[in-house]
C-alpha positions as CSV (number, residue, x, y, z in Angstrom):
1,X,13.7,-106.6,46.1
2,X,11.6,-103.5,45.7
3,X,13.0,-102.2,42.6
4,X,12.9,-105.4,40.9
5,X,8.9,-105.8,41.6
6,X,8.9,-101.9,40.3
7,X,10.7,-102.9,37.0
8,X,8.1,-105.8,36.8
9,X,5.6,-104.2,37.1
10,X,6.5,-101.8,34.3
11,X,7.8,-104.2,32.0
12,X,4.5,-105.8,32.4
13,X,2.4,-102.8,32.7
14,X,4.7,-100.5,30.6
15,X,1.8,-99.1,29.0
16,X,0.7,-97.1,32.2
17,X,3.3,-95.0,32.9
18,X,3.4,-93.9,28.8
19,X,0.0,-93.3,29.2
20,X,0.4,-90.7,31.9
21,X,3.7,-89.2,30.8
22,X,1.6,-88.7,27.5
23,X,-0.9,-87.0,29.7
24,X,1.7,-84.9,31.9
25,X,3.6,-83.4,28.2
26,X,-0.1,-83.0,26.6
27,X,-1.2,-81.1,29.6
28,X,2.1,-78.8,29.6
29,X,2.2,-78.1,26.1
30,X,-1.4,-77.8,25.5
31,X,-2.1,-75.5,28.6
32,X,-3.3,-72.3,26.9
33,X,-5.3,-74.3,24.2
34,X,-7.0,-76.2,27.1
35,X,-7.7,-72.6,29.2
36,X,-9.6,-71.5,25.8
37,X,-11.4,-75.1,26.1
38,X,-12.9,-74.8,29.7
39,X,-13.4,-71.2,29.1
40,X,-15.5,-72.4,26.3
41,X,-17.0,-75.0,28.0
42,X,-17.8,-72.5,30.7
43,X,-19.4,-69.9,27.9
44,X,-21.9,-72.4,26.4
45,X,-23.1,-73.8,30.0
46,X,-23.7,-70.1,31.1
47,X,-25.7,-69.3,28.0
48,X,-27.4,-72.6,28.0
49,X,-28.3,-71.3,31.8
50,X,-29.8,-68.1,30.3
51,X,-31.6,-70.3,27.8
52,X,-33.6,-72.2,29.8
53,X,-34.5,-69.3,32.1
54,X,-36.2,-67.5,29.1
55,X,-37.5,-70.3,28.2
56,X,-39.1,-70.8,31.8
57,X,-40.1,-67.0,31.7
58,X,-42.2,-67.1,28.9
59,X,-43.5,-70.9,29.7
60,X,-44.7,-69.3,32.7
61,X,-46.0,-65.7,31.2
62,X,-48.4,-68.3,28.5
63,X,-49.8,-70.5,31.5
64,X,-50.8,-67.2,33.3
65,X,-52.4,-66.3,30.4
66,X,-54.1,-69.5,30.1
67,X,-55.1,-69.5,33.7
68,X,-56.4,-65.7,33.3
69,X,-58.7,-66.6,30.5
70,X,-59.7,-69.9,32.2
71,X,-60.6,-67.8,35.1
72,X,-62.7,-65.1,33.2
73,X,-64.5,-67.4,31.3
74,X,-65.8,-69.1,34.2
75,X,-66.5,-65.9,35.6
76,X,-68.6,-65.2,32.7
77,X,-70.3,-68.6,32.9
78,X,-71.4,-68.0,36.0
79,X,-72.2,-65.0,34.9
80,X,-74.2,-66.0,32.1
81,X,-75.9,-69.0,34.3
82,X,-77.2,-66.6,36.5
83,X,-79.0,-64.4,34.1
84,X,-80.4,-67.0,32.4
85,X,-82.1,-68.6,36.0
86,X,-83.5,-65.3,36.4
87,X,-84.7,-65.1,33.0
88,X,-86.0,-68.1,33.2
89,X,-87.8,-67.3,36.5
90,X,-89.3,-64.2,35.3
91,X,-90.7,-66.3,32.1
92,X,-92.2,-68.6,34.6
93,X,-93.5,-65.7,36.5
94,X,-95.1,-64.3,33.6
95,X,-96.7,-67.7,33.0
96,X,-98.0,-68.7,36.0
97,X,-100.0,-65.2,35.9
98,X,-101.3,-66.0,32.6
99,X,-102.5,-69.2,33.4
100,X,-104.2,-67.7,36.7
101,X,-105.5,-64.8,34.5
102,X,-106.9,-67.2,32.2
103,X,-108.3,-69.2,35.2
104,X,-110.0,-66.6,36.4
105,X,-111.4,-65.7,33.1
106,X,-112.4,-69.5,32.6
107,X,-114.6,-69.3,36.3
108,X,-115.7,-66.1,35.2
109,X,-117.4,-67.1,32.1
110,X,-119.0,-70.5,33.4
111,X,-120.6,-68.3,36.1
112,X,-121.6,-65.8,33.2
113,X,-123.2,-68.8,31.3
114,X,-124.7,-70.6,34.2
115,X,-126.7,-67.1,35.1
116,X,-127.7,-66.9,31.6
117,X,-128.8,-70.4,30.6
118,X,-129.2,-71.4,34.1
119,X,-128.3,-74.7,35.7
């Protein structure tokens, strides 16, 4: 009973066990060729490794970079900022004494010409 469900089974599937005999006697006589394959294989993953950690060196080395000069530049805003406020403070300085200067001048010579021509 068994054997005859085994022989229909590969009289209807005979395809399957050709298939993996084909498989076995490819294996077997293709054993060295396939070695060379997966060392192969193994080669170009490994240097596809070092690859992308170069890559991710110098990806990371030009954002530093970036961030570096982002940084100074800032810095030197706020540099730059900060003179000009006190620049910009001493100008005002300068003007308010001016303007009081000339105030003073101003009072001085109406009390000048009210002394001379009177009220």
């Amino acid at each position: 009973m068994t054997l005859r469900r085994v022989w229909l089974f590969l009289k209807h599937y005979w395809y399957i066990p050709l298939v993996l005999l084909s498989l076995l006697v490819a294996f077997v006589v293709y054993r060295s060729k396939i070695a060379t394959l997966l060392g192969l294989i193994t080669s170009a993953q490994k240097d596809h490794q070092e690859s992308l950690d170069k890559l991710t060196k110098v990806y990371d080395e030009r954002d530093a970079a970036k961030t570096k000069a982002a940084d100074k530049h800032i810095t030197d805003m706020g540099k730059i900022e900060k003179r000009k406020k006190k620049d910009e403070t001493k100008v005002d300085n300068k003007i308010e004494a001016r303007e009081k200067e000339l105030t003073d001048d101003i009072d001085k010579i109406a009390e000048q010409l009210m002394k001379e021509f009177g009220d």
